[in-house]
C-alpha positions as a Python dict, from the first residue, in 0.01 Angstrom:
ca = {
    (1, 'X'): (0, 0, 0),
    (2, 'X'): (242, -252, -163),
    (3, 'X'): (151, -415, -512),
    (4, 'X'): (335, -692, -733),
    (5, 'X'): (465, -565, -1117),
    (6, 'X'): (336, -849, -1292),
    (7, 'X'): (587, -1041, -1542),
    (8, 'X'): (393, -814, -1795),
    (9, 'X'): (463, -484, -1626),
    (10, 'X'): (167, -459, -1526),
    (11, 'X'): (-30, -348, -1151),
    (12, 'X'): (-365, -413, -991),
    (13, 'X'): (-466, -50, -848),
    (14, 'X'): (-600, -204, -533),
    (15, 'X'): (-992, -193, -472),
    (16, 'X'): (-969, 57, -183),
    (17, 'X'): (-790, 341, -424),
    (18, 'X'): (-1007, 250, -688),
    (19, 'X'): (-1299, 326, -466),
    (20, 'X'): (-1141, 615, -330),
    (21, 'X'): (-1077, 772, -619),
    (22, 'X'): (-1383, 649, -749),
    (23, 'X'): (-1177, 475, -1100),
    (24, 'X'): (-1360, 288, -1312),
    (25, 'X'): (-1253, 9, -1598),
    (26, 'X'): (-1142, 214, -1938),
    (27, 'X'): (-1052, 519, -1791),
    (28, 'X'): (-730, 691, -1864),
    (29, 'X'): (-460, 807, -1638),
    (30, 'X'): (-148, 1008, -1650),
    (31, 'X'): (195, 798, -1543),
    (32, 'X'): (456, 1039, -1473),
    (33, 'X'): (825, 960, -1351),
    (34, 'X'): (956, 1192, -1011),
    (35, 'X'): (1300, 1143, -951),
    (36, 'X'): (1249, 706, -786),
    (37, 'X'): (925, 741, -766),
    (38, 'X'): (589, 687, -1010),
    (39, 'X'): (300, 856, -984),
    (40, 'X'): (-74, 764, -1156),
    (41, 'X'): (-292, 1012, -1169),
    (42, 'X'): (-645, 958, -1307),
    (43, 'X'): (-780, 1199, -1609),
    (44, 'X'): (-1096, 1330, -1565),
    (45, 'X'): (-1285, 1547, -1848),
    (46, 'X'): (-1289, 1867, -1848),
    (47, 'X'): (-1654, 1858, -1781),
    (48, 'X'): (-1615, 1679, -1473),
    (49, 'X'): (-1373, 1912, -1319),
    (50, 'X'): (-1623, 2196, -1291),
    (51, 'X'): (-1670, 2388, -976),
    (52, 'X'): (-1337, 2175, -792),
    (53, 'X'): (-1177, 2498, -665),
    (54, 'X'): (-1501, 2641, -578),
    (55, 'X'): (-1426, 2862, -276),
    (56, 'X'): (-1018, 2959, -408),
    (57, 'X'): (-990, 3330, -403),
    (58, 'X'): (-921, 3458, -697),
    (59, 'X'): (-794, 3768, -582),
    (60, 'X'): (-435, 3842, -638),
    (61, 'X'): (-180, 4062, -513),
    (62, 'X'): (-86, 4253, -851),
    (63, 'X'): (293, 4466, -907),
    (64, 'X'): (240, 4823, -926),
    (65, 'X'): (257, 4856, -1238),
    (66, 'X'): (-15, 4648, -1340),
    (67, 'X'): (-313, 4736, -1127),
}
């Protein structure tokens, strides 16, 4: 999805990400720099985050020494 850096710097985060990623006016994001490329990345509280890696194993496979 292409979008136009406005005189200002600034972007439109097109409606079908925003809905998508369910974004709503006033709330933060993360802009980080990769090599040529920029990536947004919404914040969401901490409280809000609860229960997304439901189902991740948390069982690891530990060195000898500290089973």
């Amino acid at each position: 999805m292409e979008v136009t850096i406005s005189s200002k710097y600034q972007v439109v985060i097109p409606l079908q990400v925003r809905r998508l990623l369910n974004i709503k006016p006033g709330e933060k994001a993360e802009m980080m720099a990769y090599g040529q490329r920029i990536e947004l990345v919404p914040v969401r509280p901490l409280k809000q985050m609860r229960g997304f890696l439901k189902g991740l194993s948390s069982g690891i496979d530990r060195e000898g020494d500290r089973v």
